[in-house]
C-alpha positions, 0 to 999 in steps of 0.5 A: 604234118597233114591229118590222117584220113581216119582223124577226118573220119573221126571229127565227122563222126563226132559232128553227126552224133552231136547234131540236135535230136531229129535232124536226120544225118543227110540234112542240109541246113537251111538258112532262114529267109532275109527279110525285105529292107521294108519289113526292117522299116518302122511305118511312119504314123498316118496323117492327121488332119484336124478337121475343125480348123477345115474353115479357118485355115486359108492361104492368108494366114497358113505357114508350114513347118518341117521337122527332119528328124521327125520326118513330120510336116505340118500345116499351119494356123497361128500355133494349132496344126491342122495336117501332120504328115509324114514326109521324106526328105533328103537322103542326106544330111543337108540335101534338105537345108534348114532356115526359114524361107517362102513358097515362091511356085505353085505348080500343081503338074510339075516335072524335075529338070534334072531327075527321070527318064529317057524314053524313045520316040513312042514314050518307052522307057530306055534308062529308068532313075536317070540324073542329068548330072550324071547320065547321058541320053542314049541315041534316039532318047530324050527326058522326060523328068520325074512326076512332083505333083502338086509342087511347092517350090520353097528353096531353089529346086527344092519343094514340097510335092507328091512322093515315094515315102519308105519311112526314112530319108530317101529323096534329093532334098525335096519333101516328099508328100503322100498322095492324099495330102499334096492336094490340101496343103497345095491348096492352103498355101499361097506365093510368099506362105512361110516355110519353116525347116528345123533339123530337130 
């Protein structure tokens, strides 16, 4: 059996009266405002550089060191750091793979060959974030792969270069760098300078 019409009457009489002091009958609730998956994100700590060691570290006797739970680099001489970073590695479990490895390019302007865009002939941007695996250019597009500044190649395709660093794990597989530090341990290191990546 359907409810009467004064049962209904009734139930919203009830939910008016016990609605809290002040809030007028008419008054609609409003949610509060979601916040910005960034807000949610614990800032990583800054760099440290440790500049006592400026003239002692050179790319003879550097190594460097990535802890991906730590979400931390570090650049090396003997067992003292001279830069501790954050990073963000690979969004994934084992997109940035663990071992010991070498710095086998230095390329201070390179691009990704299977990350970036494809853009028109006048270089505007047509599909933005695109993956060669994946995605296929428009007529008339061509690609122009991601900016990864100051590369440090170490691993296959993987390397160490200027990125986005949200505060989490975001890339794919790359050790991503800020903007100020990128240069320096560029700078440091050398073809064959030891890479150490540890999952603690």
């Amino acid at each position: 059996m359907k409810p009467s019409r004064a049962a209904f009457t009734v139930a919203a009489g009830w939910l008016i009266a016990s609605a809290p002091d002040g809030v007028a009958q008419n008054q609609r609730f409003t949610p509060t405002p979601m916040k910005k998956a960034a807000e949610l994100v614990k800032k990583q700590d800054d760099p440290v550089i440790n500049k006592k060691l400026a003239d002692v570290i050179n790319p003879d006797n550097a190594h460097v060191r990535v802890s991906l739970a730590r979400q931390r680099a570090f650049l090396m001489v003997g067992e003292e750091t001279y830069i501790d970073t954050p990073i963000s590695s690979g969004k994934r479990a084992g997109m940035t793979p663990t071992g010991s490895f070498k710095v086998t390019e230095k390329d201070p302007d390179h691009r990704s060959s299977i990350y970036g865009n494809f853009v028109d002939k006048s270089g505007r941007v047509v599909r933005a974030g695109v993956s060669l695996k994946v995605d296929s250019a428009p007529s008339g597009t061509r690609y122009v792969g991601a900016p990864m500044k100051w590369f440090c190649r170490f691993n296959g395709a993987i390397g160490m270069h200027i990125g986005e660093l949200p505060g989490y794990p975001a890339s794919h597989g790359c050790v991503r760098l800020p903007a100020e530090i990128a240069p320096l341990i560029y700078a440091k290191v050398k073809l064959g300078t030891p890479v150490e990546v540890t999952a603690e």
